[in-house]
N, C-alpha and C positions, 0 to 999 in steps of 0.2 A: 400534512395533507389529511381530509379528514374526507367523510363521505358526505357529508354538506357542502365541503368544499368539489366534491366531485359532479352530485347530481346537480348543483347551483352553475356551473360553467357547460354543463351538456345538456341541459334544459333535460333531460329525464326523471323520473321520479324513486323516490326510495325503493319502493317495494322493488320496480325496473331492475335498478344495482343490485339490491339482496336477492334476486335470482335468477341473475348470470354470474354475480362473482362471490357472493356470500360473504364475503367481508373483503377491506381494504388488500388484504396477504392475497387472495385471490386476485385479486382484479393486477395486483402489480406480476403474480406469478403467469397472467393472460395477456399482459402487457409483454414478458417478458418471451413467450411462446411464440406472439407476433412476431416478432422482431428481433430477440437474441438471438439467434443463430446468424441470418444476415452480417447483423452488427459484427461479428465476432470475428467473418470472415473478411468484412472489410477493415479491421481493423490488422489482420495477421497480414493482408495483401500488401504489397509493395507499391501497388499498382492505382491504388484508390488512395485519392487526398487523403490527408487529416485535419480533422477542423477539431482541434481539442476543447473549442466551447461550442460546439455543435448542441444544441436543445438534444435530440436522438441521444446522441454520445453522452450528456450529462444525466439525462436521466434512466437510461440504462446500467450504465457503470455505478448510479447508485441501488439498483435491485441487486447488481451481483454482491455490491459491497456488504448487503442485508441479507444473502442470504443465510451467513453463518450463524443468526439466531432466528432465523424462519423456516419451519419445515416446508410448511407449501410453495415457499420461493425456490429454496433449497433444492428439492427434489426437480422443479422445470430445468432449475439453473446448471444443478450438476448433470443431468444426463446432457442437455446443448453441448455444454465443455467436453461431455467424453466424445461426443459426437463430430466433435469437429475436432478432436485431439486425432481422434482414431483413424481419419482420412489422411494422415500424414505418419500413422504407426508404421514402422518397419525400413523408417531410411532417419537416422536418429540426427543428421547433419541438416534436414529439412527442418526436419521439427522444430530443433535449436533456433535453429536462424527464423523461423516462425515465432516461436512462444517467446525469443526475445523480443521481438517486435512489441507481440503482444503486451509483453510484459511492462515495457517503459511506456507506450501507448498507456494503457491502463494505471500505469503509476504520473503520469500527468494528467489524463482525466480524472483521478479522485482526489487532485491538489491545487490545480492552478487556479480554482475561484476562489481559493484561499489564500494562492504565493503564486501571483501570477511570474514566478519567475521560473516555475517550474517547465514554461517552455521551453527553456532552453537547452532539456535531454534531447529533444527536438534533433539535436544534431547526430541522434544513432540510428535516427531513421538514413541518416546518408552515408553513413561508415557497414549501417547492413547491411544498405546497398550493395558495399563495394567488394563485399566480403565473396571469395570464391568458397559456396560452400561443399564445393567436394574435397580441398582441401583441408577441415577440419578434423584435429585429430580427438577422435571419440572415445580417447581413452578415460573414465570415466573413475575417478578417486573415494575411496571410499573417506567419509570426514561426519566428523561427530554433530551434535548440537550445539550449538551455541552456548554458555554458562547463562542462569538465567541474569536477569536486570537488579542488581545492586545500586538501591537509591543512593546516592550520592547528598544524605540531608544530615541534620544536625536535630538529632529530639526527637525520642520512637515516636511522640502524638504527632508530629509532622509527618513521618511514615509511615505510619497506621493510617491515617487518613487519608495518606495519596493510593494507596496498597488499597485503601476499601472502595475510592473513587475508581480506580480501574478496572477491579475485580466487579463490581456493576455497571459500568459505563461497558466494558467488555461484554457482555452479556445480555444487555437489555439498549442499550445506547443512554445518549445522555439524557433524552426527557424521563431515561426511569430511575435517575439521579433524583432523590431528597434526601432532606436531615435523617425523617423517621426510617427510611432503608439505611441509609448510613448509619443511624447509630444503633440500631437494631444487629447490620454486622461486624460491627467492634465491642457492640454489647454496652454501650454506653445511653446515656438520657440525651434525647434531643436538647435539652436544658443543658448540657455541657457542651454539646457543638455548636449549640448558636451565636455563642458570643466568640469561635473561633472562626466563623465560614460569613464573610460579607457580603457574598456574590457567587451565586452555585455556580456561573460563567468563569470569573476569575478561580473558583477551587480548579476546576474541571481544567484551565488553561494551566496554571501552577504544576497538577500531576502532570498536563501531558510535557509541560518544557523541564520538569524534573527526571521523567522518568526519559526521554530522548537526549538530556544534557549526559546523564547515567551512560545510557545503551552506547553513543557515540566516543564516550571515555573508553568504555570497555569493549568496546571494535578495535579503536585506534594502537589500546594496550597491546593488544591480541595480535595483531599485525605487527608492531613494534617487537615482540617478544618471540615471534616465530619466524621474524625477521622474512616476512613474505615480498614474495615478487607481483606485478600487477594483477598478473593471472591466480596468484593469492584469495583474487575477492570473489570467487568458487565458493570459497570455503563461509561466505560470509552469508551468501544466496542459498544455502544447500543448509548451512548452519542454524539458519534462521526459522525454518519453515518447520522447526521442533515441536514436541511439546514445551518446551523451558520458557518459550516464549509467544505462547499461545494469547494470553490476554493481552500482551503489549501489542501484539502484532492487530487483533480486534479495536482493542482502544482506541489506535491510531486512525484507523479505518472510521470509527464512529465520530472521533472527535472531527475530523477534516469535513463528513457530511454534515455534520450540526454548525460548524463554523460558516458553513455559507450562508446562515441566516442570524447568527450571531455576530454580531460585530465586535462584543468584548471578545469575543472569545478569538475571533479571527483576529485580531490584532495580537493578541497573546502568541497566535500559535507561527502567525507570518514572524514574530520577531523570532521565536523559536526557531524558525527553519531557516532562517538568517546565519542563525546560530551555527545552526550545524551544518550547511554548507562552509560555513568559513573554518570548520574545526575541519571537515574533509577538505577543501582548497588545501591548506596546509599540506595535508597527506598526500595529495593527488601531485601537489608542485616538488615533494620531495624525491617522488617516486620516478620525477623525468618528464611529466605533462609542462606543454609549454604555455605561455600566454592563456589565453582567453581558453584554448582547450581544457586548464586545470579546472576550473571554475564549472564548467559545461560537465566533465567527467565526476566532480562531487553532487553536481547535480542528479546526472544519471545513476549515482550508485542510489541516491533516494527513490526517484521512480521505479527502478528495476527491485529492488528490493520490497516496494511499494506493491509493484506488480507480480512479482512471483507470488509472494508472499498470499495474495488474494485470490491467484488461479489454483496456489495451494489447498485454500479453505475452501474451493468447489471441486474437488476430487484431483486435479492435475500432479502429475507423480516428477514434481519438481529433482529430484536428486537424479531420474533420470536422463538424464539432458549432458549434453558434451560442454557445460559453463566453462572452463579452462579451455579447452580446444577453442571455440569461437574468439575467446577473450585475447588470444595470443594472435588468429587474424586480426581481430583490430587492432590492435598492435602495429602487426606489421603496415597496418594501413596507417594509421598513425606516423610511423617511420617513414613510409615513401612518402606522406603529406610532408615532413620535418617539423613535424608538431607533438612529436616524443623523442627527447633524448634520451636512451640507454644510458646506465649509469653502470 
């Protein structure tokens, strides 16, 4: 979106936009003023549909998704969050069962124009529901960082390059991807990467389904090795929102908004996410999810993890949340459904 593309569809004139919003960061950080807070509250409520390709809903969730490299967004977007974080501070089983909502909501809004299959977390808005939240127990674990992301490649110039893709696309998104920043931060001649990179779309898809093939090896390890239980995936929510995995967690976020106008790119990143739901289905079916729930549950660990992850980068103090206490009501609902067997 540009400001030709702006003042050309509202019949107003240049000079008009340069002084009410003074550049494009403005005008989304006025857009965002408008309207994000509303948006926020109908998205925590129980009570108010969800239309997850809702026009509002898609273009909102991508201001918040931008704020982590825009100060002037930043600053509208962070204080709305504390602000509607705050109206729910001091009963910490609300909140929970709140900012999860929020959180899968939000982790299907910044995926399904990409993997429209991402509706089908869709099903924790009705296990929320069911959840009695004063029985939640708020005990509250103390748990490390996550290890950061260990490419899983064959050849440092293969990860050197995904490593510099990230470290930029993290930072600027993908149109501030070229050769000359690229080889500028490996310290190499554009004349040595051009005969490497055929497609700055397919580079760009390549890091991201290398560095999520990686992350998801080293989740599943982590889990296998600590020999966790369902209520486990605490550790994975809370583990996440580190520094160790600060630019993966950006990357991701920028690749999915650039993919909705990409179509190499979005085909790259849908087969990606194919991917790793079927490496979590696995995990999810061994763990005692039945049928169609296992499938639905690997899903939601992407969107919630999606969504923390991004209410993280606008101030929300994710570790403190009862993740284990909620996860073991769903459980139990689960079990009265008979759509978990305890193992």
């Amino acid at each position: 979106m540009t400001v030709g593309d702006v003042v050309s569809k509202s019949k107003v004139s240049r000079p008009t936009f340069y002084s009410h919003f003074g550049d494009m960061e403005g005008l989304l950080a006025e857009l965002w003023l408008e309207r994000g807070e509303i948006w926020l509250e109908r998205l925590i409520s129980a009570d108010v549909e969800f239309d997850p390709l809702s026009t509002d809903s898609q273009g909102l969730v991508e201001v918040m998704l931008l704020a982590h490299r825009n100060s002037q967004i930043a600053e509208v977007v962070t204080s709305t969050v504390d602000r509607v974080v705050r109206q729910r501070l001091g009963d910490t089983r609300r909140l929970t069962v709140c900012l999860w909502r929020l959180a899968n909501r939000i982790g299907i809004l910044g995926t399904v124009r990409v993997w429209p299959l991402a509706v089908e977390a869709l099903v924790l808005d009705d296990f929320i529901g069911s959840v009695d939240s004063t029985r939640i127990d708020t005990t509250i674990s103390a748990i490390p960082d996550l290890p950061e992301i260990e490419l899983d490649l064959e050849g440092t110039v293969e990860r050197k390059l995904i490593d510099g893709v990230i470290s930029i696309v993290s930072a600027s998104g993908v149109s501030g991807l070229s050769i000359l920043r690229l080889g500028r931060l490996l310290r190499v001649t554009s004349g040595y990467l051009q005969p490497r990179i055929d497609n700055m779309s397919e580079l760009v898809g390549v890091a991201f389904s290398a560095a999520q093939r990686s992350a998801a090896a080293q989740n599943v390890a982590l889990w296998s090795t600590l020999r966790l239980s369902p209520d486990g995936f605490a550790r994975f929510i809370v583990g996440s929102v580190g520094d160790s995995r600060r630019a993966w967690r950006w990357f991701r976020a920028e690749v999915m908004l650039a993919a909705v106008q990409d179509p190499i790119l979005a085909r790259i990143v849908r087969t990606s996410m194919d991917e790793l739901v079927s490496t979590l289905d696995r995990k999810t079916t061994s763990l005692g999810f039945v049928g169609k729930l296992s499938r639905q549950v690997a899903t939601v660990v992407h969107t919630t993890l999606f969504g923390f992850t991004a209410l993280a980068a606008v101030g929300v103090d994710v570790r403190s949340l009862a993740h284990e206490g909620i996860i073991r009501e769903l459980l139990k609902e689960a079990i009265q459904r008979t759509l978990w067997r305890k193992s």
